[in-house]
N, C-alpha and C positions, 0 to 999 in steps of 0.2 A: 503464555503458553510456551512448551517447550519448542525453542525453535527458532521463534519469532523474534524477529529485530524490533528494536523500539529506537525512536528520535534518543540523540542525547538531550539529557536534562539541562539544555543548556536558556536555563531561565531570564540571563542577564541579554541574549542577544536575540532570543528568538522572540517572533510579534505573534508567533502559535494560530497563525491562521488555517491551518490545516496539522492535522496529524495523520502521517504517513505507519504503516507498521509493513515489513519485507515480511512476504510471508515465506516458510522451509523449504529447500526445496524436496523435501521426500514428503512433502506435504500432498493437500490436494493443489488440482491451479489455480490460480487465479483465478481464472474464468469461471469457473465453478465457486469458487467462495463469494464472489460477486452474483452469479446468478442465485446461488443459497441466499443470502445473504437476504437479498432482496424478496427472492419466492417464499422464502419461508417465517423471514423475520420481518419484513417490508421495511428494510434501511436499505438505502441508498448508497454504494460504495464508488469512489471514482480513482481516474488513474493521473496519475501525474509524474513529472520527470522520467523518458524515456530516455533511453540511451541515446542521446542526439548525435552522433557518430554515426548512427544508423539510419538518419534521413536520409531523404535521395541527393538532396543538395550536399551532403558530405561524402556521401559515395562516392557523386562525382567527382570530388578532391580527393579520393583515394584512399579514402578510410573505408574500413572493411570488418566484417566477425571478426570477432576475437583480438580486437586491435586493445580495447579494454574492457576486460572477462569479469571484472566486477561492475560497469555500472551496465555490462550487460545481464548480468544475475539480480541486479537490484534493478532494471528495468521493467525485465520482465516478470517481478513480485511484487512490485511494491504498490501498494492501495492504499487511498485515501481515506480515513472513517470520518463520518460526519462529525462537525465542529464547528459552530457558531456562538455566537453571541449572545441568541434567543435560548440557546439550550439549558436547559432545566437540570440541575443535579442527576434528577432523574434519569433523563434522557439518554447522559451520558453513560450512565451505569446500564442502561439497556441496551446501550450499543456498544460497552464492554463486554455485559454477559453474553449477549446473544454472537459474538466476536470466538469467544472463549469455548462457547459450545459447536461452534460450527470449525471450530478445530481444533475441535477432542473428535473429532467424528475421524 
């Protein structure tokens, strides 16, 4: 989808336990693509790699917004689609298409 980041295809280093997509930001949120997501497709999306600069524990070393404005854009976008081991060709094309269609919306 127009917009969306995808992982590099980086086949030789990555063990692809998870596939991450950033979603646009003149998109809808997050929070709403995960609650779509699930209310209406019943896939499970989850969150990973927040901008860790913005824990409390770093705060209170002095880090602050805007200290780094991209892994704070990619923190707050970036979701997890299901990916396992178990998953069926199928599967996964279900939770591309229904990925696809819930932002075209």
């Amino acid at each position: 989808q127009r917009g969306v980041e995808l992982p590099p295809a980086d086949f030789g280093q990555s063990c692809w336990h998870m596939f991450q997509i950033v979603l646009p930001a003149d998109g809808m949120s997050r929070a709403e693509f995960i609650r779509r997501m699930r209310e209406e497709e019943g896939i499970g999306i989850g969150v990973h790699y927040p901008a860790i600069h913005l824990f409390t524990l770093y705060r209170k070393l002095g880090w602050k917004d805007g200290d780094f404005p991209q892994a704070e854009r990619i923190g707050r976008s970036i979701c997890t689609l299901p990916l396992f081991p178990a998953m069926a060709d199928s599967d996964v094309d279900r939770v591309c298409e229904a990925a696809a269609r819930m932002l075209q919306t």
